[in-house]
C-alpha positions in Angstrom: 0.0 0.0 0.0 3.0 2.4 1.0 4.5 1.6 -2.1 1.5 2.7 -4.5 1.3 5.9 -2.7 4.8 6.4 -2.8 4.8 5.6 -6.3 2.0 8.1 -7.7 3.5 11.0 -5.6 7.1 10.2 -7.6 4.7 10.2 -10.4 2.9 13.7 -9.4 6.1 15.3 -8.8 7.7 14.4 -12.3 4.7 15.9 -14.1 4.8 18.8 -12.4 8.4 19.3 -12.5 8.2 18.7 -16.1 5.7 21.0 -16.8 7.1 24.4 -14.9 9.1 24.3 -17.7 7.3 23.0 -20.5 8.7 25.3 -23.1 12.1 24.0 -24.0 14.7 26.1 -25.4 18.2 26.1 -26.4 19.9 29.9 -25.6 20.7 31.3 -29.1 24.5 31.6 -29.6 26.7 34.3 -31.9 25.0 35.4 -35.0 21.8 33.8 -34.7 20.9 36.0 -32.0 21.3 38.9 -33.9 19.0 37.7 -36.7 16.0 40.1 -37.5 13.2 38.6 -39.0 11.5 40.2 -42.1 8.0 41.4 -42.4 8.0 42.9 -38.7 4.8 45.4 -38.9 4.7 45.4 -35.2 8.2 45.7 -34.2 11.0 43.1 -33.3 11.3 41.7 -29.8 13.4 38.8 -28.1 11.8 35.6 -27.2 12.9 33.6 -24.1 15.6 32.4 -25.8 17.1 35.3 -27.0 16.3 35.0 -29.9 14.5 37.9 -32.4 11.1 37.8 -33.1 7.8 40.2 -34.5 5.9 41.6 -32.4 2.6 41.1 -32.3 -0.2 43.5 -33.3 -4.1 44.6 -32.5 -6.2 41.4 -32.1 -3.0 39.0 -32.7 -2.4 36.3 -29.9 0.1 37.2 -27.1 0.9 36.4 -23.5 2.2 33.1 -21.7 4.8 32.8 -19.7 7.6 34.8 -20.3 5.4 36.1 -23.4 6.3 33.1 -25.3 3.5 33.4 -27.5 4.4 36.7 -28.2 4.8 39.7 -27.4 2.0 42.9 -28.1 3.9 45.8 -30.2 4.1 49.6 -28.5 0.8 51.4 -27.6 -0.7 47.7 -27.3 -1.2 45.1 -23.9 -2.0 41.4 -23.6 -5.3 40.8 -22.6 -6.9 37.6 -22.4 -4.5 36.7 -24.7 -5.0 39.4 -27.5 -3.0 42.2 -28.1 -5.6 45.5 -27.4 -5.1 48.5 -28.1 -3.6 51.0 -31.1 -0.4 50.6 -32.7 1.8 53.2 -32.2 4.3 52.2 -35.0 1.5 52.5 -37.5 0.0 55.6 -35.7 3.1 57.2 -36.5 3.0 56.4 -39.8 -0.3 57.4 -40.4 -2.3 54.5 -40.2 -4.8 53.9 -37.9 -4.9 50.2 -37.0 -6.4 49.2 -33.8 -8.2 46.1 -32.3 -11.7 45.6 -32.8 -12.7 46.3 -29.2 -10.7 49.7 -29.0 -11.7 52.8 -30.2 -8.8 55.0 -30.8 -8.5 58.0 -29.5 -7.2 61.0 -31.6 -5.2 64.5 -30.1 
């Protein structure tokens, strides 16, 4: 009887040892940290690893730990997993491109 309790706590513990860190990365090393990524409407960021990455925009997924599903671009937050908010790289530009649920606000 010990033993089967003994044996499903072990078990317990593994999977939730495992799972604090249940994105796996290697650090990025030399040049391939400094890679930029093309395309990058929203801005360029680092993941967890170091690494470069877009930015994500209005309405565009975001949030997790450490942001690893990205990462909202300037004038924007992670809510429920969305980025909300305006763009401030495309404000600047001109272009008004907010999320659905945000009404922008003009000066």
């Amino acid at each position: 009887m010990y033993s089967l309790v003994f044996s499903l706590t072990a078990m317990a513990c593994l999977v939730l040892a495992s799972s604090l860190d249940f994105y796996q990365c290697q650090p990025c090393r030399g040049e391939e940290c400094n890679v930029e990524p093309e395309g990058c409407k929203y801005g360029i960021s680092r993941d967890p690893c170091g690494r470069m990455q877009c930015m994500a925009g209005p309405g565009q997924r975001c949030g997790g730990r450490d942001s690893h599903l990205g990462k909202c671009g300037d004038g924007m937050t992670c809510k429920c997993g969305k980025c909300r908010g305006c763009s401030i790289d495309m404000l600047s530009m001109g272009i008004i491109e907010c999320d659905a649920n945000t009404a922008p606000v003009c000066y």
